[in-house]
Structure formats: C-alpha cells, structure tokens
VOGU-3710 file (C-alpha; in Angstrom, 3 decimals, decimal comma):
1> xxxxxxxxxx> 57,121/-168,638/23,379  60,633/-167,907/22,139  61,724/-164,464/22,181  61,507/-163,089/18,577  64,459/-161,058/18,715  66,740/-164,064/18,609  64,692/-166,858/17,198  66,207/-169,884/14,894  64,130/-169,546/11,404  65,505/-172,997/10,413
11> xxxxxxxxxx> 62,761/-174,933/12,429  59,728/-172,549/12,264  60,592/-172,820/7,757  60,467/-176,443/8,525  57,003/-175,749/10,441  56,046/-174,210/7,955  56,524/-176,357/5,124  55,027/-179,065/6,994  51,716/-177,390/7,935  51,387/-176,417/4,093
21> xxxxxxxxxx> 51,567/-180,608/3,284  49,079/-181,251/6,063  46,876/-178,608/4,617  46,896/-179,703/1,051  46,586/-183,225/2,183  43,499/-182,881/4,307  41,743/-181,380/2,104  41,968/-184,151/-0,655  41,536/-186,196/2,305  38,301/-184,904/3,114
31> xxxxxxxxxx> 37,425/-184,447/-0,723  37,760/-187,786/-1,657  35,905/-189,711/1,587  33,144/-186,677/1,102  31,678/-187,265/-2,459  27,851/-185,589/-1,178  29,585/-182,669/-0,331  26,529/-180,117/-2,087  23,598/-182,004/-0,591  25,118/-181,798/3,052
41> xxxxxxxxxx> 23,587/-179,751/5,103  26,944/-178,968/7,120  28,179/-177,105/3,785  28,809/-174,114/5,439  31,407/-175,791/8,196  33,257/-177,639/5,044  33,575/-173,950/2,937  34,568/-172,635/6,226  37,101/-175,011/6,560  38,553/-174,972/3,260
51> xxxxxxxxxx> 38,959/-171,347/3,421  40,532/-171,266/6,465  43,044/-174,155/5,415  43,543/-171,811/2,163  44,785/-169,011/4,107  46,775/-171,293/6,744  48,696/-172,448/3,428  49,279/-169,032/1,846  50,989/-168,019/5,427  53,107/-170,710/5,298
61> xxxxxxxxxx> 54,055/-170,466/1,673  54,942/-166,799/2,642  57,270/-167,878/5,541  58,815/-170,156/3,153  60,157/-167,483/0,949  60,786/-164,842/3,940  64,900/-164,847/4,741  64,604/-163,213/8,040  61,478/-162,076/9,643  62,196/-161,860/13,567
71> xxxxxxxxxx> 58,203/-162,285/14,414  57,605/-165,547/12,360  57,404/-167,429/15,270  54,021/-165,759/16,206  53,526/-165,489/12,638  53,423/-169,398/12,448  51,556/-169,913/15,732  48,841/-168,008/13,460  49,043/-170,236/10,606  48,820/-173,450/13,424
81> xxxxxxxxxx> 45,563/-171,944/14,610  44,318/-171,338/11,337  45,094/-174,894/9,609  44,044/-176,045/13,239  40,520/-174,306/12,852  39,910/-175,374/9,177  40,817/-179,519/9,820  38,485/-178,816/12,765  35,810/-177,622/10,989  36,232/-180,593/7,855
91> xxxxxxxxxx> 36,106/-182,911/10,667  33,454/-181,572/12,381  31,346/-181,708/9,156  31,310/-184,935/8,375  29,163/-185,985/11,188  31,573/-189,018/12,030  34,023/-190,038/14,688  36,234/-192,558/12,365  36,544/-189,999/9,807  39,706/-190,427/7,878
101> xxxxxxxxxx> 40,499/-186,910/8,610  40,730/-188,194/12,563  44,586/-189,209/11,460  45,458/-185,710/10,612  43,238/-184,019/13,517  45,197/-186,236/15,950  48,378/-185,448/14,820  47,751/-181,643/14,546  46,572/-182,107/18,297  50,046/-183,638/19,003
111> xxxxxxxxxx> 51,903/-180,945/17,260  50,469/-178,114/19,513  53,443/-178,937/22,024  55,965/-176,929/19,008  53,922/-173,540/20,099  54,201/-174,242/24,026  51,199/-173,299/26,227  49,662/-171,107/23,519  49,322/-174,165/20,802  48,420/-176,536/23,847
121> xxxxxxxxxx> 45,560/-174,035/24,669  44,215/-173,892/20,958  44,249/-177,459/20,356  42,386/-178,107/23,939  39,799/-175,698/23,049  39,476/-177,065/19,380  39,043/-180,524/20,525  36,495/-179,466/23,152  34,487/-178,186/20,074  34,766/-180,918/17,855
131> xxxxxxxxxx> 33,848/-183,520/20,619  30,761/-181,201/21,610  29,723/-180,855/17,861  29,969/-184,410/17,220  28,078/-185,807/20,350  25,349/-182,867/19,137  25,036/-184,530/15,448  25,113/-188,178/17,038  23,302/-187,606/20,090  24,579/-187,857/23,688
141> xxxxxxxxxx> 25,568/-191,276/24,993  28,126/-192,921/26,915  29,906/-194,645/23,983  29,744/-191,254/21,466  31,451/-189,445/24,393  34,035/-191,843/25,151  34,510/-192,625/21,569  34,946/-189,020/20,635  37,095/-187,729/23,840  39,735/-190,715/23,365
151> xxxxxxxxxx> 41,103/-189,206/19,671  41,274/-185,652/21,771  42,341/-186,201/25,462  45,680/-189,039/24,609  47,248/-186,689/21,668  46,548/-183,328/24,185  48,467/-185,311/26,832  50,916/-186,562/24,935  51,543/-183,044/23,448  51,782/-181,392/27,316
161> xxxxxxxxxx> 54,335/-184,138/28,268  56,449/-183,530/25,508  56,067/-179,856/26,016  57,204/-180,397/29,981  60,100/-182,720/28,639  61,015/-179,825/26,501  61,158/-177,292/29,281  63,198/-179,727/31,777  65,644/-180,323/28,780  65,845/-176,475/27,733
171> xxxxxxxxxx> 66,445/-176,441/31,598  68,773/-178,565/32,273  70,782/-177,735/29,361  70,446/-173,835/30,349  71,614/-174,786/34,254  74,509/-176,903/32,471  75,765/-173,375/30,374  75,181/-171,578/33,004  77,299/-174,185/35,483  80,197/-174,107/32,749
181> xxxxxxxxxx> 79,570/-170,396/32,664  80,020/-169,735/36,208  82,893/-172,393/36,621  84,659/-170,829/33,998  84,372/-167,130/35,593  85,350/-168,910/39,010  88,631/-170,178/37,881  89,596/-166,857/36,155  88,527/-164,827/39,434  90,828/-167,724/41,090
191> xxxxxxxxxx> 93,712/-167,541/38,766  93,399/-163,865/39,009  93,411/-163,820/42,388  96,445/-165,935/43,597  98,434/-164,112/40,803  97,463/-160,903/42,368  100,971/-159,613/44,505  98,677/-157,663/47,224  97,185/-159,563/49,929  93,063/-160,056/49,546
201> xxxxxxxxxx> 90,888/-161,525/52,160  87,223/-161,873/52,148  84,691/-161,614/54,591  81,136/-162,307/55,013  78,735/-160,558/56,632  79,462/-161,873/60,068  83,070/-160,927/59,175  84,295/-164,621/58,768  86,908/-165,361/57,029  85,890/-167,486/53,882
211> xxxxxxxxxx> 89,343/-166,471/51,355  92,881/-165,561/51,582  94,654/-165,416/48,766  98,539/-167,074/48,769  100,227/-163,197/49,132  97,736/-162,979/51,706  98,966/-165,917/53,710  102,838/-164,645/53,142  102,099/-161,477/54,626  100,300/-162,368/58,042
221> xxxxxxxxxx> 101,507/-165,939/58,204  98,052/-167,377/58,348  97,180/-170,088/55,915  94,332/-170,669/54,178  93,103/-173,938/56,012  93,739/-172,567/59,415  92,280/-168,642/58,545  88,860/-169,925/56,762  86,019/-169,975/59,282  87,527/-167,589/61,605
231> xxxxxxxxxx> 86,949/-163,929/62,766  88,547/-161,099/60,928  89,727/-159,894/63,934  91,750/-162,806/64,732  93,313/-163,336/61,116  94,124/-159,328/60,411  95,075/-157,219/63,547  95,982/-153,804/63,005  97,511/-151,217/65,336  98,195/-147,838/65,561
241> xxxxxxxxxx> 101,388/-145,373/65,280  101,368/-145,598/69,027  101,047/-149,326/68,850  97,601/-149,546/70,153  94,996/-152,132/68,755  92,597/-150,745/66,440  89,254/-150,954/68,260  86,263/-151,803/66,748  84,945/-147,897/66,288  88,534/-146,995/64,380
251> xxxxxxxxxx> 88,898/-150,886/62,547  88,411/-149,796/59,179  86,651/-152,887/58,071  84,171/-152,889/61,257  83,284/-149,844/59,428  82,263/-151,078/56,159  80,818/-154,425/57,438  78,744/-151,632/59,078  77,664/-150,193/55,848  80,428/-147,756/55,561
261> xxxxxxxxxx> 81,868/-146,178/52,203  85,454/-148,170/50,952  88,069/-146,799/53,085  91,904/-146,860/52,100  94,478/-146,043/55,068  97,849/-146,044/55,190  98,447/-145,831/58,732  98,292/-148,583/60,266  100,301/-151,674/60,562  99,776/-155,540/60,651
271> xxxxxxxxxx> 100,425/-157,751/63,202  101,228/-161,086/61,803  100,569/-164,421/63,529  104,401/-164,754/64,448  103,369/-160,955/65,997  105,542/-158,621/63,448  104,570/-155,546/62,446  104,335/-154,382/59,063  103,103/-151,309/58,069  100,428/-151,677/55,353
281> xxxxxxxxxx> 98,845/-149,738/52,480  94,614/-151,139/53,083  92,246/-151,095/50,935  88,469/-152,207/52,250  85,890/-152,090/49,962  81,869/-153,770/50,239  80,997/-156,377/48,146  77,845/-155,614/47,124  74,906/-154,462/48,699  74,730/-153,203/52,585
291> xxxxxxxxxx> 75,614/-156,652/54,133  77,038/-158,669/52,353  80,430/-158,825/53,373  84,012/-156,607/52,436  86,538/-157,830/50,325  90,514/-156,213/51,683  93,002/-155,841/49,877  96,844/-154,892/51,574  99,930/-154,568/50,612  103,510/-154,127/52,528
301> xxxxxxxxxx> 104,940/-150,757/52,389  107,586/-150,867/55,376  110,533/-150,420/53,355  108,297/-147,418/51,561  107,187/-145,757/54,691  111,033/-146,502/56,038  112,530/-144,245/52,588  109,999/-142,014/52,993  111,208/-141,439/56,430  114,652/-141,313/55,848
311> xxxxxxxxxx> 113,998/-138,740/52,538  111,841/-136,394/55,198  114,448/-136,404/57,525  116,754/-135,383/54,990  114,487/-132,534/53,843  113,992/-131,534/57,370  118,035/-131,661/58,471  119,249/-129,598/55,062  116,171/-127,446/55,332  117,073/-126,196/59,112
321> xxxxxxxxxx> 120,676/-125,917/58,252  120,186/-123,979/55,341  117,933/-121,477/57,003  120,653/-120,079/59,114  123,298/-119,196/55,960  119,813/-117,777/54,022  119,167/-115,976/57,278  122,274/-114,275/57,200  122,304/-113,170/54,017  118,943/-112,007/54,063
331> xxxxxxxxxx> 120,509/-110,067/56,669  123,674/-108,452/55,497  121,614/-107,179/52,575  119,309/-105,687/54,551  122,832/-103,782/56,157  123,749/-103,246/52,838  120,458/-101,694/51,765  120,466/-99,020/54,548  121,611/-95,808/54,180  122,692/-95,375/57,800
341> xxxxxxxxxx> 125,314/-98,576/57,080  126,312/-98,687/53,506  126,550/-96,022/50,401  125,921/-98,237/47,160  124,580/-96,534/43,745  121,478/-97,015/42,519  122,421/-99,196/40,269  124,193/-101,360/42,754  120,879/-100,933/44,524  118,937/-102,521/42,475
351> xxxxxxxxxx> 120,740/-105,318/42,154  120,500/-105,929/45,979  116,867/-105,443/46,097  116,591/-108,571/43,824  119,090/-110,195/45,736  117,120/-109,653/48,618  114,026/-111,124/47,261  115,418/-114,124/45,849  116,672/-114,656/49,890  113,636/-114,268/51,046
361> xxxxxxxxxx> 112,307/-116,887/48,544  114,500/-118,874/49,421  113,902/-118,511/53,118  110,006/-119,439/52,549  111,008/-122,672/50,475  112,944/-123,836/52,874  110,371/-123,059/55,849  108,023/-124,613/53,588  110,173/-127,627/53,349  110,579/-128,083/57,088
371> xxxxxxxxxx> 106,970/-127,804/57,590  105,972/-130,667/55,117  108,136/-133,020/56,612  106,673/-132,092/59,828  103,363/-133,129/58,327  104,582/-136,484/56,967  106,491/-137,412/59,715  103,401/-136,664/62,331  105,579/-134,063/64,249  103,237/-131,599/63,045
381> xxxxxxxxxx> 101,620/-130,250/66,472  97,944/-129,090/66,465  96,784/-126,514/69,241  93,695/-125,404/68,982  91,971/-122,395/70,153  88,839/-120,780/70,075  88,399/-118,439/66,548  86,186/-116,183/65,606  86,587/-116,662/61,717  84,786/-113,408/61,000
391> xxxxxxxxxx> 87,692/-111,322/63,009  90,197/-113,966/61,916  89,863/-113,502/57,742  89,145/-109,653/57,947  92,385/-109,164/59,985  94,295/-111,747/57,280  92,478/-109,462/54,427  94,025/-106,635/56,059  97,586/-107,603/55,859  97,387/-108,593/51,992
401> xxxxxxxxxx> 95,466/-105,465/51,156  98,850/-103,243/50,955  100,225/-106,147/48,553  97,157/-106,524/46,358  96,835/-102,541/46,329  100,786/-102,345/44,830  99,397/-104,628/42,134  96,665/-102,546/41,441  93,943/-105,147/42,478  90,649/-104,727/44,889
411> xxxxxxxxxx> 90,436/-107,072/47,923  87,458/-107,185/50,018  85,916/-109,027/52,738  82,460/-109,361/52,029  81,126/-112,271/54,725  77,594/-112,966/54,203  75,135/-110,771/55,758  71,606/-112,321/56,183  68,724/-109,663/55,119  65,823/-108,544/57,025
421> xxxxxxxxxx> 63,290/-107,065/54,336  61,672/-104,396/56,821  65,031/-103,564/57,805  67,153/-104,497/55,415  70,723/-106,094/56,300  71,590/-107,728/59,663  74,742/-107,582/61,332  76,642/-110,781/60,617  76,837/-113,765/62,567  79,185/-114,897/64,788
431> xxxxxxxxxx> 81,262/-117,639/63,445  83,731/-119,696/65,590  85,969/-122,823/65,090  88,300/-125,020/67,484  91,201/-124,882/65,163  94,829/-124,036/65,478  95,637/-120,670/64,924  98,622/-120,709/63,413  97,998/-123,216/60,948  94,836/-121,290/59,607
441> xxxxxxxxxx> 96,736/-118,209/59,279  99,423/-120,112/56,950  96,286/-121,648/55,263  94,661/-118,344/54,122  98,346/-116,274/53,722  98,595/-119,222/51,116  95,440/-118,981/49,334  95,252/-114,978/49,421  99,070/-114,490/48,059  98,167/-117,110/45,362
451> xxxxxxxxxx> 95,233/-114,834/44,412  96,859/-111,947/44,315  99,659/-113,823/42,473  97,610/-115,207/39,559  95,481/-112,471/39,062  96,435/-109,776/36,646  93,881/-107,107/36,841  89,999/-107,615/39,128  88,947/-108,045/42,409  89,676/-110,534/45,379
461> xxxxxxxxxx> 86,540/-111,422/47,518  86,947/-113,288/50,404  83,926/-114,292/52,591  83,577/-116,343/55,593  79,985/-118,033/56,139  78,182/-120,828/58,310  76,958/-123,499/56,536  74,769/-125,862/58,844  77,404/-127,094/61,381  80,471/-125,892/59,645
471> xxxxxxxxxx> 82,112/-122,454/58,465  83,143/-122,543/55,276  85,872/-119,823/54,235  86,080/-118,655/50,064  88,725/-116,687/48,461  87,255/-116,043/45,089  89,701/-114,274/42,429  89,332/-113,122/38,791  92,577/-114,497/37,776  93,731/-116,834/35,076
481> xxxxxxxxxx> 91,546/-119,949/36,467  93,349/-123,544/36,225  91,590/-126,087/33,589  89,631/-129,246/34,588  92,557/-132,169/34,579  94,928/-130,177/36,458  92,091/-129,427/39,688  92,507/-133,072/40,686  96,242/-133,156/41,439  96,771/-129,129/42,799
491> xxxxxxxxxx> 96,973/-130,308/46,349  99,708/-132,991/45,666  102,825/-131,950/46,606  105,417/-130,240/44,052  102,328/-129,989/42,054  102,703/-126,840/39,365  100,337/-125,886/36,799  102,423/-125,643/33,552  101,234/-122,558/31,154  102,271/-119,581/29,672
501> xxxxxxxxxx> 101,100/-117,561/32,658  102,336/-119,643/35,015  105,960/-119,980/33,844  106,746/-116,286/34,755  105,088/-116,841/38,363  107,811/-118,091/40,543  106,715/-120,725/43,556  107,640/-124,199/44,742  104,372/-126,551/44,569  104,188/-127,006/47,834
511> xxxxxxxxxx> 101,584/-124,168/49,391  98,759/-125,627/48,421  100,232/-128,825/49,329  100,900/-127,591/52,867  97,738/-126,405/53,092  95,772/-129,185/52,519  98,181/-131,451/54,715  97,024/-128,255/57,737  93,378/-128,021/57,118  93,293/-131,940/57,326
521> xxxxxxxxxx> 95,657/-131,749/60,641  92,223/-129,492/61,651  89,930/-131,987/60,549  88,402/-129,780/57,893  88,296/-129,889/54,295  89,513/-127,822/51,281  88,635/-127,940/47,811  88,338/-125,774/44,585  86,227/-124,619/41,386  87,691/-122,889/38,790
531> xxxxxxxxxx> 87,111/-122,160/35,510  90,246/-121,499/32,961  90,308/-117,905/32,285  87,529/-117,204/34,577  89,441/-117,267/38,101  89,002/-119,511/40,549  87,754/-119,754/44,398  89,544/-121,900/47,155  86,924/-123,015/49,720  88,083/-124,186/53,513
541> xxxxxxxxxx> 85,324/-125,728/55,506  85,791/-126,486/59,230  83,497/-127,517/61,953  81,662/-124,539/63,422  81,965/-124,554/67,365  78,151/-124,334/69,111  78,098/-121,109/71,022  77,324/-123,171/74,825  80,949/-124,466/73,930  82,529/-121,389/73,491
551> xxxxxxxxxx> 82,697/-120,177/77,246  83,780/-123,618/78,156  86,281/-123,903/75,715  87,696/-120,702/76,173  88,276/-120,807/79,737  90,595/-124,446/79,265  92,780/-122,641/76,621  93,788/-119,106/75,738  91,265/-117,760/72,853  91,336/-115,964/69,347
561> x> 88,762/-113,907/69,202
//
C-alpha cells in the first residue's frame, strides 16, 4: 500500500469516481436481466448486495468531494471491498455462470491489482465464493467447475502480473532516482574534493589506497594511477623530529584503522616519493563504523613551522638578553631601598617600591617568555623524579599562605581523607607521581598565585587525591569565576579574559599557557570548571606511580619525597 502521509489524491478521486459508475451500472445491470426478483428465493443475497453497492457508492461520492484526506487510500480500498462484496453477491444470486453481471465481476477482479496484495487477496477470496456458491446452486460437475473458475482464475492472474509489472517499474524507476541521486552526490564529493587545497587520501580497511586527491599527488609526488591499490605505508611515510620512521604502534593512521579516535598531529613530517621531507599538519579521521577504512587529510606547514621557529628564537634571544639589564635594575633598587646603602624619603620610597615591582614583573615575563619557546622549540627538558604529591602541594600551600594571608584570604590544604565509621578519619594516602619536579612546582605556583589573584575576599582549598591510577591535584577558589566561551581558549597562549575585574589584574597570558604546555611535557592533563561569579577550580591529573615502583625508581634517580 502507499504510504498515506504522501499519497497522490488525483488517482484514488479517479478510483473513486469510477467505482461509483460500476456501482450504479451493475445494479441496473442486474435489475433489468432479473425481472423475478420477489419470487427468488436468493432475495436475501440480491438486498444484500444492493445495500452493500449503496454504501460502496456513498464512500466514493464522499472521496469525490474530500480536497485532502491523507488516509483515502485505505479509505478507497474499503469502498473496493465493499462494491466488490455487493457485485459478488448480485452475481451470486442469479444462479448463473453467463450472467451479464460476469462483465463487470471480471473486470472488478482485474482492478484488484490498483490496491496491491490487499485488493489481490479480496478479489481471490471473493471469487473463491462465488465459484463455490455457484457449483452449490448448479451442482458439482466437471464442466460447472471449469466453466465457473475460468471468469475468476485469468482476470486474478492478469491482475497479479500487472501488479508485479507495477512493482518492477516503481523499481526500476526508484533504482534509476536513486542512481541519478547518488551520481549526482558523487560528482559534488568529486568536485569538492580536487578543489580542496589540503591533501586527502583514502583508505580501506586493509589500508589500501583507493583515492588521492590532485593536492594530494603534489605534495608526496605519487599519482593517482600509480598510488591506487597500494599500501598506505608505501604512498604516505612519516618520520619523526629525530628522523626516525613512524612505526606501526606511533603511525597515527595504524591507529585509527585499529579503531582509534581521529587523531590530528603536527609533528611529523612526509617523506615524498622523490624522499623530501615536509613537515605536515595531519588530520586522520574513520569513515564510518569500526572498520571501514580512514579518510587523511594533510597539509604543508614547513614554511609555518620554519616562522614559527625563527619568531621563538627571537623570543628566546631578546628574552635572555633582556633579563640581565632587568636583573640589574631589580638590583640597584634593591641598593637603593636599603637603609644601610641609600637615605631616600618616604616619598621617594615609595616610588621605588613600585619601581621595584614593575622589575620584577618584568623579570617573570621575560622568564616566562624563555620558557615557552623552550616548549615550542622541544628544548624543554623533562627529569623526572619520584613525588610524593601529598608533601609536594602542602609544602607549595605553604609558601603562598604568607601572600594569600596579606590579602586577607584563607588557604588550606585539605587532601582527601578516607573515613572509617568505627573510627572515624584515616590518615591519608600516600600519593606519588614520576614527574619533573620543577615543572610541577611552576605548574601549581601558577594556579595558586592566579587564585589568590582573582579572588577578592573567601577561601583557597587545594586538595590532592588518587583517582584510580592517577592523582589528580584541585585548586578550588571563590573568586570572580570565568564564563563558559572564554574556558575553551584559557590555555592558549596570550590568552586574557577581558572584564571589568580583570582589567585592573596585571599578567601576560601566558601562565596558564605554560602550564598546560608542562603538565603535557609530564604526560598529564589539566582542565577547568568554573562558574562566573562563583570561582573556579583548576584540576591537574597525572599518572599515579604503583608503590612496587617506587623503591625501584627511587634508587635510579634522586627522589622528592
């Protein structure tokens, strides 16, 4: 049947209009070749009949004047059945095969095909009934059942062939749209995809090559003829910053043909057929479900990387040289503030002690400085020792507290302490990490000057915990919070939040920056949730060290217990 939401009206109307003519005309049909109708003892069958014909027609006259009626095809697969029924029963009464009304029988028999299956099955099991009523009234033989099934069985066939050359047809023309469809979509996605200015290769599942795009070819000097049917491996080689092939445990698209997430690197390079390297922004990505290939997308970012380089190493030359003159001055106004060395008013004083802060500020920007181009240029050194994060964070608490007591705020290190109920509270768990000391203790000077900077009046809780195989360190503050759309871009680098309360604070955009460029150096994480006016809590997570490995670890390098 059609689906009802979206049916034409236009043919079921004309349906319609012809079941009501077939109605009206079989029953003058039967009227006029049945003049004995009172005296027959079938009566019943013929009032039957007429009635049923009667309603068939007022249906149908009801379609007719309907403008929209989204069931009417049902709605006239009723009206079939009924004017079906009622010729049925007319025929049926008149006790004879060769009945006149046999014309209009056989056609409605032929007209089931409109209603699919379900008019097919109506008119088979009307015809059934007819042919077993009329070899009742005549009496079984071979020529009543052979005259009687002929009328029935060729119109019923004739009506499922037509029915299964409507399908094929609906089919073919359906497989044609589609075809056109899908031809149509394939020369966008083509069109799209030689326009595009990245390179895009696909693989299947086996990671064989079956596309490379014409940017694709430029950049690893593989055309398309010669790169189809061949390994991924052989088409796109990557190495490392040491030069090393990417084996199949660090080849980024190994790793999503494995059922990997996406993965998007920027440090590695390409080695092209003519065996240049290029160094490469990558882009892998599934297609699909688990197994069913990756589609990668590169692009060429040498002369990028090669600015980027040459802007870091500008950073990092006018960052050390400018730490020396800063040093000194930092200096001679420490002379000047002494009593022991200089006698300056208090006014002049004053003025120093700003001067001398604004050195110092100065000092950190530029050590911040020369340690973010130490992280982008890979010069950044990671040594890591042994940590107990418990003694680590209390001790970094401690050296903030006289800051965040000048300012009038509580800080507290409150690590969680697990609760025995006969006993109440345990003694806290040992925590420990393989991380480099130093870096951590910029990380959480960072984090607990920030929240002791943006916080006005509250507390400062800071709590070290182990969370299945990591330790995850919080600095929670009650300060002024940082809204939703500025949370995703606080760890880029020269990164400020611009508000009212955040124009007096002075700082450079670059400590969280640093820090996130030193807990990744760590392999860890670090993340926040914050709510504006409502403070905000930095969490750093790194892998927790398994207590067998601290002896052994300890012993090959000095600890930090």
């Amino acid at each position: 049947m059609n689906n009802p939401d979206v049916v034409n009206m236009l043919p079921y109307r004309r349906s319609a209009a012809v079941m009501l003519l077939v109605g009206i005309f079989s029953a003058i049909v039967w009227a006029i070749s049945t003049p004995e109708l009172l005296a027959d003892l079938v009566m019943p069958l013929s009032i039957s009949g007429l009635g049923l014909i009667a309603m068939s027609s007022i249906v149908n006259l009801t379609m007719l004047k309907l403008k929209r009626f989204k069931h009417i095809s049902k709605v006239t697969l009723v009206a079939y059945s009924l004017l079906f029924a009622g010729v049925c029963l007319l025929y049926g009464s008149t006790g004879q095969i060769l009945h006149p009304l046999v014309v209009i029988w056989v056609l409605l028999l032929f007209l089931a095909a409109k209603w699919e299956w379900y008019g097919i099955a109506i008119a088979t099991i009307g015809a059934l009934g007819v042919v077993s009523w009329q070899n009742v009234v005549l009496g079984f033989s071979t020529e009543t059942i052979i005259t009687s099934l002929v009328p029935s069985l060729i119109p019923i066939i004739a009506a499922i062939i037509q029915f299964h050359s409507q399908t094929s047809e609906s089919k073919e023309d359906t497989l044609h749209i589609l075809a056109q469809e899908l031809s149509t979509v394939s020369n966008k996605s083509d069109i799209v995809i030689n326009a595009i200015g990245d390179g895009v290769v696909a693989v299947d599942n086996k990671g064989i090559v079956q596309l490379v795009n014409p940017a694709a070819e430029d950049l690893t000097g593989w055309t398309n003829f010669d790169a189809l049917g061949l390994g991924y491996d052989t088409v796109l080689k990557f190495v490392n910053s040491k030069d090393e092939i990417a084996t199949a445990d660090s080849n980024p698209i190994k790793s999503v043909l494995n059922g990997g997430a996406p993965v998007n690197r920027r440090d590695l390079r390409l080695v092209t057929n003519s065996g240049k390297r290029l160094d490469v922004s990558l882009l892998v990505s599934p297609i699909g479900k688990f197994g069913n290939g990756a589609i990668i997308v590169f692009s060429d970012i040498t002369h990028e990387i090669a600015q980027n380089r040459e802007q870091v190493e500008f950073i990092s030359t006018a960052s050390h040289e400018m730490r020396t003159p800063v040093a000194a001055i930092e200096g001679y106004i420490s002379l000047a503030l002494n009593p022991q060395t200089a006698s300056i008013d208090e006014r002049g004083r004053e003025y120093l002690i700003k001067a001398h802060e604004s050195a110092g500020h100065l000092g950190r920007l530029f050590q911040d400085l020369l340690e973010v181009s130490k992280a982008e240029d890979g010069r950044l050194k990671n040594e890591p020792h042994v940590i107990d994060t418990s003694i680590f964070v209390r001790e970094s608490v401690a050296m903030f507290t006289p800051k965040a007591v000048q300012k009038n705020l509580s800080i507290q290190f409150m690590p969680d302490v697990p609760m025995n109920e006969s006993l109440g509270p345990e003694l806290a768990p040992t925590t420990y990490v393989h991380a480099d000391p130093d870096h951590l203790r910029e990380v959480m000077s960072n984090l607990l000057e920030n929240a002791i900077k943006y916080t006005k009046s509250g507390d400062i809780e800071v709590n070290s915990k182990a969370v299945d195989d990591t330790v995850v360190i919080s600095v929670k503050d009650s300060g002024i919070g940082i809204t939703p759309e500025d949370i995703p871009h606080l760890f880029q680098k020269f990164y400020r939040i611009d508000s009212s309360d955040t124009r007096e604070i002075g700082g450079t955009g670059l400590g969280l920056y640093l820090c996130r460029r030193l807990v990744e150096s760590m392999n860890g994480r670090i993340w926040v949730e914050s709510e504006p006016g409502k403070g905000s809590t930095f969490f750093v997570s790194l892998a927790r060290l398994e207590s067998s490995r601290v002896a052994e670890l300890t012993q090959k390098t000095p600890s930090n217990l």
